[in-house]
Steps between C-alpha positions, in 0.01 A plus 500: 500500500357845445309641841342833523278669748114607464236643732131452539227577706218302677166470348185433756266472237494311227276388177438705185402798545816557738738369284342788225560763758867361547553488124363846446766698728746315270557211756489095399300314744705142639474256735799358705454135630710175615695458841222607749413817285245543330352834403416794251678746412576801241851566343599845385588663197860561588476165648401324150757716297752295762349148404480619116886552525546129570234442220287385770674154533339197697914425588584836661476512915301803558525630849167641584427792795179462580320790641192442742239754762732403768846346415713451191667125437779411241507162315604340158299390217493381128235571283290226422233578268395823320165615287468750245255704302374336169487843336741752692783188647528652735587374858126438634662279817800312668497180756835509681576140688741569833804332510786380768843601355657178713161297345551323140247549240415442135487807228460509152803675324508604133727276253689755288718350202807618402731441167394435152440196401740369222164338325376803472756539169371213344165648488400364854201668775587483839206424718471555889313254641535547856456873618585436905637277708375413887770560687536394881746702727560770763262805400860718509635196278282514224635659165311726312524330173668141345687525234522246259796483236311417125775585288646105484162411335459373132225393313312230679677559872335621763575587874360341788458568901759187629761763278470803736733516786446704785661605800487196831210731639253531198306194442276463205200367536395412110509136342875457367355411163333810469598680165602881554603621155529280145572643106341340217495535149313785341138359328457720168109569500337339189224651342254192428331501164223274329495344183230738392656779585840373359368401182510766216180683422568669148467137264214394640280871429666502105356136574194549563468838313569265243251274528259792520601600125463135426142503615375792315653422183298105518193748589579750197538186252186341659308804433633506171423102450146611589459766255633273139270241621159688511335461165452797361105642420395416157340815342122507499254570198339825449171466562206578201215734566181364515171644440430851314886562576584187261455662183738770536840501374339278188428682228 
């Protein structure tokens, strides 16, 4: 079990505006609670480059000095929940929960596989399923990480919690039939297409271009039906002149 040693200092006020204040000198606000305790406090800089170290993990036993107005007092803790900043991440807050060392309690520790799968040659994914485990133990007993061995798995298998074995004084506290890690076969992405859009375009616009043609010629032979069939204008008489006009020309 990894253990390391922070310090922070008693706040007396609390709420917003002094957790800015705390935040602006480069401090993260927290709050320390569980066991009798229960109060506010600010951790350090050097003090979160200490719990960055251990990747700030909710398995590590931090031993906390805690600095007040009148007296200084030394106790462990595990970090229990922590916030961030949507924009910067970074560390906007930390609850601590106190612990007894000779108490048991229940932690959350990551699942970390190891090996390569031998599905993974037949064109296989691996999937983790399960990311922690709940552990119950001594808060010096608890590991900092399971592994769990992968490499056995083919195509189909999978690895499940009643598989891990632990030492007499870990106890896990997730269903047996819980599934940690399986491989299954690789799914080839198909691109779906319609029958429109699978059908071939170029016959059907000579088709139709066709059919165009076809349509002007039956209006061209029309038109030309229409022209043999009008009778043509007989030629009309020349009229005679009549009156004082009539006798000219005659001789």
């Amino acid at each position: 079990m990894e253990r390391v040693k922070i310090e922070a200092v008693l706040r007396e006020k609390t709420g917003k505006e002094t957790a800015k204040k705390v935040r602006f000198k480069g401090n993260v606000p927290a709050i320390v609670y569980g066991r009798g305790t229960n109060c506010a406090v600010q951790i350090s800089t050097a003090s979160l480059k200490i719990l960055n170290s251990i990747h700030f993990s909710q398995s590590a036993v931090i031993d906390m000095e805690l600095s007040g107005e009148k007296k200084k007092e030394s106790f462990s803790v595990l970090i229990k929940d922590m916030q961030y900043n949507p924009l910067t991440e970074a560390i906007q807050h930390i609850d601590f929960i106190r612990v007894s060392l000779e108490e048991k309690i229940r932690v959350n520790v990551p699942v970390v596989l190891k090996g390569e799968p031998k599905g993974l040659k037949d064109d296989g994914v691996l999937e983790q399923i399960l990311w922690q485990l709940v552990i119950e133990a001594l808060p010096l007993d608890i590991p900092q990480k399971i592994e769990v061995e992968v490499s056995h798995l083919g195509i189909g298998n999978s690895v499940h919690v009643a598989e891990i074995k632990l030492a007499d004084n870990l106890k896990i506290i997730n269903s047996p039939e819980e599934t940690i890690a399986t491989v299954v076969e690789k799914v080839e992405e198909v691109v779906a297409t319609t029958a429109e859009e699978a059908a071939p375009t170029g016959p059907e616009v000579i088709k139709e271009k066709k059919e165009v043609a076809e349509g002007e010629e039956g209006e061209e032979e029309g038109a030309k039906g229409k022209e043999e069939a009008k009778p043509k204008e007989e030629a009309k008489p020349k009229e005679e002149p009549k009156g004082k006009d009539a006798g000219k020309g005659k001789k």
